[in-house]
MDTraj code that builds the backbone (N, CA, C; nanometers):
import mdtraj as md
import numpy as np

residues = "UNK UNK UNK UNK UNK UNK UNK UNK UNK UNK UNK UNK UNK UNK UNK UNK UNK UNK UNK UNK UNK UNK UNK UNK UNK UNK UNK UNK UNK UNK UNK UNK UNK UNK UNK UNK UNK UNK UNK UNK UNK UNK UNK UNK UNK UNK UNK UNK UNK UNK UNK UNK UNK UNK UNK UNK UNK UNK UNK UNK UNK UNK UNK UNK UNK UNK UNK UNK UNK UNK UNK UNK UNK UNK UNK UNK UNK".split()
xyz = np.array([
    [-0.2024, -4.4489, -0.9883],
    [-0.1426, -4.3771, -1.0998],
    [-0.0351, -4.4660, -1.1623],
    [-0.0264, -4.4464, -1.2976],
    [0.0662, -4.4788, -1.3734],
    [0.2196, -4.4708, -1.3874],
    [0.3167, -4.5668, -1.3689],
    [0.4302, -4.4704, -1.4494],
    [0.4148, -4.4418, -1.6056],
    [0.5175, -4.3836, -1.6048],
    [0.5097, -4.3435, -1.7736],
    [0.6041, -4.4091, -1.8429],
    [0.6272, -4.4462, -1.9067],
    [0.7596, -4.5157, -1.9824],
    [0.8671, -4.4602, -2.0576],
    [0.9648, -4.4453, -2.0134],
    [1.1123, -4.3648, -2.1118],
    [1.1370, -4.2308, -2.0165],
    [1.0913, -4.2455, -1.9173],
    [1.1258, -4.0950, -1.8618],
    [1.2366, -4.1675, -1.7440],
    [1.2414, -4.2959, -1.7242],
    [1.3314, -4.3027, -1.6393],
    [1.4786, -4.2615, -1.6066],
    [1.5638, -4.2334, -1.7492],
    [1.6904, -4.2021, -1.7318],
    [1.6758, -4.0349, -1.6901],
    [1.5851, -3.9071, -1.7131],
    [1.5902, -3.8178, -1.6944],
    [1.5262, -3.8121, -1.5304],
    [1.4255, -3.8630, -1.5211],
    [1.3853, -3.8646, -1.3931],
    [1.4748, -3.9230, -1.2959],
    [1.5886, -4.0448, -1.3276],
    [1.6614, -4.0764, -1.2182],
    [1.7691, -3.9697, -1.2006],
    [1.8014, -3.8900, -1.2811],
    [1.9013, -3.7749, -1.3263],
    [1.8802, -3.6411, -1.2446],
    [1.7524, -3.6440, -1.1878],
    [1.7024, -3.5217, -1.1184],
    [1.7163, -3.5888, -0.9950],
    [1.6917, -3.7059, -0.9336],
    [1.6567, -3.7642, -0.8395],
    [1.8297, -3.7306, -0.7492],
    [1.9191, -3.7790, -0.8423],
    [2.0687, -3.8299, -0.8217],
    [2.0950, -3.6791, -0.7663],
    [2.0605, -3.5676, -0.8941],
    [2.1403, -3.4342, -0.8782],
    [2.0559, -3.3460, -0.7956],
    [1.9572, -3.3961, -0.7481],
    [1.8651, -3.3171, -0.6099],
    [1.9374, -3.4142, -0.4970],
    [1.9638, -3.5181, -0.5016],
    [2.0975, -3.5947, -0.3752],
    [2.2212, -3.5597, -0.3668],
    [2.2665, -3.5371, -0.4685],
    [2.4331, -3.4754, -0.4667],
    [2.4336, -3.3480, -0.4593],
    [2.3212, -3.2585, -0.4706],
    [2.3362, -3.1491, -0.4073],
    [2.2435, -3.1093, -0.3088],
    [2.2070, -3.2432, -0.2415],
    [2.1474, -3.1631, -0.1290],
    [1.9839, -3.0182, -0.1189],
    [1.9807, -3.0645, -0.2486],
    [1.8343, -2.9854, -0.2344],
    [1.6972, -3.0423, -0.2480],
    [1.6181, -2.9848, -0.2085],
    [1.4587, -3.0569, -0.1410],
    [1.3790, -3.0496, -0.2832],
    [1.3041, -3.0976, -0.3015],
    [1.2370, -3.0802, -0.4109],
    [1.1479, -3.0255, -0.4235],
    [1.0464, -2.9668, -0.3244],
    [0.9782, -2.8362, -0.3054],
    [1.0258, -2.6814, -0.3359],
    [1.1290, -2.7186, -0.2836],
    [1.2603, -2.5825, -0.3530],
    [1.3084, -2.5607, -0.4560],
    [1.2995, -2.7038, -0.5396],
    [1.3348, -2.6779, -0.7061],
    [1.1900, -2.6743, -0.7536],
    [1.1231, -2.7530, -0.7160],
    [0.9656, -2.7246, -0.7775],
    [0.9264, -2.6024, -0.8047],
    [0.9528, -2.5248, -0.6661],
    [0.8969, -2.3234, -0.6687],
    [1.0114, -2.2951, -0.7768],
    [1.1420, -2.3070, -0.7705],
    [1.2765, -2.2510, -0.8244],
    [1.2068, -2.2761, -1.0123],
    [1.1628, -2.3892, -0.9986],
    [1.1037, -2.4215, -1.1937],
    [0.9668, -2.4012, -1.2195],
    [0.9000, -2.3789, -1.1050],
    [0.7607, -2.3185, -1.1675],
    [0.6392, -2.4354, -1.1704],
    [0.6654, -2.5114, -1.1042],
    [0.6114, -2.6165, -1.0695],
    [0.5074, -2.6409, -0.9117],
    [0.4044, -2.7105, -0.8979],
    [0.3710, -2.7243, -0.7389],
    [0.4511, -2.8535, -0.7273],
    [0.4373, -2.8758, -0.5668],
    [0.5636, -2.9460, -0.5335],
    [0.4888, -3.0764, -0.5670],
    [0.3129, -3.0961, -0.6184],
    [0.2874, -3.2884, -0.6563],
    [0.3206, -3.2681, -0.7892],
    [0.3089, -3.2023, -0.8776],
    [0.3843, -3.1992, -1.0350],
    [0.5011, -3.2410, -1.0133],
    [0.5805, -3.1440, -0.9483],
    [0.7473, -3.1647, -0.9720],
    [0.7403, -3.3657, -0.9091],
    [0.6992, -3.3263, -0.8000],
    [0.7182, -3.4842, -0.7293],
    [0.6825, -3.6165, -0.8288],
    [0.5887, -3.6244, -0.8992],
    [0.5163, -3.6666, -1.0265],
    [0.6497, -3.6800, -1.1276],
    [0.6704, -3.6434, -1.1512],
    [0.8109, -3.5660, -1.2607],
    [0.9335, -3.6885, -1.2037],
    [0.9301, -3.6258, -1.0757],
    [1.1178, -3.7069, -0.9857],
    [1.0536, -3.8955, -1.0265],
    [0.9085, -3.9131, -1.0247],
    [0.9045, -4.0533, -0.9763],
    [0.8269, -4.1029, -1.1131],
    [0.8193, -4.0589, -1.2271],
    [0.7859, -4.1212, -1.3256],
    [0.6463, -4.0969, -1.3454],
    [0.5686, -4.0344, -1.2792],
    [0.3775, -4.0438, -1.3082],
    [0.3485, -3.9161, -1.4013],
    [0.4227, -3.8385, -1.4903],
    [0.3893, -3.7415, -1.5684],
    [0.5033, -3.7445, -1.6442],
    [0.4823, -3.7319, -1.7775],
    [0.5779, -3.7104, -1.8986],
    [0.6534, -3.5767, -1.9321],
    [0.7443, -3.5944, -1.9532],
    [0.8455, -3.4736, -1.9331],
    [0.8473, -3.4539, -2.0923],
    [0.8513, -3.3007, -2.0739],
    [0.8778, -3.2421, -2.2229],
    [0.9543, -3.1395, -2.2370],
    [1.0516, -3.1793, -2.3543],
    [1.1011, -3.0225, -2.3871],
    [1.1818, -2.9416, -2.2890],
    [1.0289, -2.9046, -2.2885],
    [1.0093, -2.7572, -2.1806],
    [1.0527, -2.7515, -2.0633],
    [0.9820, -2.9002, -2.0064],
    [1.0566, -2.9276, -1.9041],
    [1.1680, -2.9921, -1.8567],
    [1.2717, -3.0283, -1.9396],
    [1.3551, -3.0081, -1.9601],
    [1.4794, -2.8928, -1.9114],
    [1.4335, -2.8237, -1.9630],
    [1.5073, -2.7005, -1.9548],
    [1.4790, -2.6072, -1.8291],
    [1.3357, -2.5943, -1.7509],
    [1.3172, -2.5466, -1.6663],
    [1.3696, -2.5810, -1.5759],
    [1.3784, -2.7284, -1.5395],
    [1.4046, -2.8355, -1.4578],
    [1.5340, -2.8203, -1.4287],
    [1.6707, -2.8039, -1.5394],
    [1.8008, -2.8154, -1.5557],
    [1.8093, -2.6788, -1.5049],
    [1.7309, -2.5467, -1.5283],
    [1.8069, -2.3928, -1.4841],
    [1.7633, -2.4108, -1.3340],
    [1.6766, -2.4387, -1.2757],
    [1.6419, -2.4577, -1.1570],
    [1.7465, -2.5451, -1.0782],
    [1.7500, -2.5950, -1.0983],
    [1.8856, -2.7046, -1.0690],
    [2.0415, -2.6801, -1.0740],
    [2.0382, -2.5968, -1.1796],
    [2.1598, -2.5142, -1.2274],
    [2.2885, -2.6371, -1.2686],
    [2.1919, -2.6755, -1.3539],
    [2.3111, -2.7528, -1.4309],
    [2.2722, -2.7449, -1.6148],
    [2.3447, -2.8028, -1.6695],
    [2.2849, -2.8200, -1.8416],
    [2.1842, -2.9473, -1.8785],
    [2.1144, -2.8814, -1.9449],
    [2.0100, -2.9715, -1.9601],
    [2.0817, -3.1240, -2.0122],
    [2.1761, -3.1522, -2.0893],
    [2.2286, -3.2894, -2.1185],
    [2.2830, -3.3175, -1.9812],
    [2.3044, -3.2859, -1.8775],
    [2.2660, -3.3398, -1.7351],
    [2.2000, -3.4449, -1.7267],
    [2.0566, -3.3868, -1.7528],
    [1.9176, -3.4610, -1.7517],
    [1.9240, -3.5624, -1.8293],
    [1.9601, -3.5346, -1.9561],
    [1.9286, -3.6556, -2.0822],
    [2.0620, -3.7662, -2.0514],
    [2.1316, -3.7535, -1.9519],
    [2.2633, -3.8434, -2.0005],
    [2.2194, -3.9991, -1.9245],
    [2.1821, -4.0937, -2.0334],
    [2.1753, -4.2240, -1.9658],
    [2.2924, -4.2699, -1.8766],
    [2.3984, -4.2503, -1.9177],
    [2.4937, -4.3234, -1.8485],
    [2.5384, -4.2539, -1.6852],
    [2.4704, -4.1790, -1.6534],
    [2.4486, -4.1282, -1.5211],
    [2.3233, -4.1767, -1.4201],
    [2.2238, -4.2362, -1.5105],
    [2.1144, -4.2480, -1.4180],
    [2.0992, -4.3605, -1.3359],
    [2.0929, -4.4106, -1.2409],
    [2.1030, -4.5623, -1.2023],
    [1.9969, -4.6326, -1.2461],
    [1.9176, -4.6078, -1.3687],
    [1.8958, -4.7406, -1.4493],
    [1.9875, -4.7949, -1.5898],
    [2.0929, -4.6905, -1.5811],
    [2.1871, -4.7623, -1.6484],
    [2.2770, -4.8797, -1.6186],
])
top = md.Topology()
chain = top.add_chain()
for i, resn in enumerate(residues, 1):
    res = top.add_residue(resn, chain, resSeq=i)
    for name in ("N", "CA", "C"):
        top.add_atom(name, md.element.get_by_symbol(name[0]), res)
traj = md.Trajectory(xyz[None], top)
């Protein structure tokens, strides 16, 4: 499988804030409506994030979606 290209600053953003808080990603996967190889797909770049997911991703998580979008948080900044 592929990565996808440009999803890295949001995908490292979930990665960081599922580490700093200590939650599994099977648990945000069910929590956003996701199975846990989508969501997993999602954390590591092999499916394109939209929108939508976006926002599911961030309430599940319980943070604001510019969370997600902020380059200067992700460690490929």
């Amino acid at each position: 499988m592929r990565k996808v290209t440009g999803n890295a600053p949001v995908s490292d953003n979930i990665a960081r804030i599922l580490n700093e808080k200590g939650l599994k990603q099977a648990a945000v996967a069910k929590k956003a409506g996701y199975s846990r190889q989508v969501f997993c797909n999602i954390v590591n770049d092999y499916r394109n994030i939209l929108p939508q997911d976006i926002m599911r991703i961030a309430s599940a998580l319980e943070v604001e979606p510019i969370e997600l979008l902020n380059k200067e948080k992700s460690k490929g900044a």
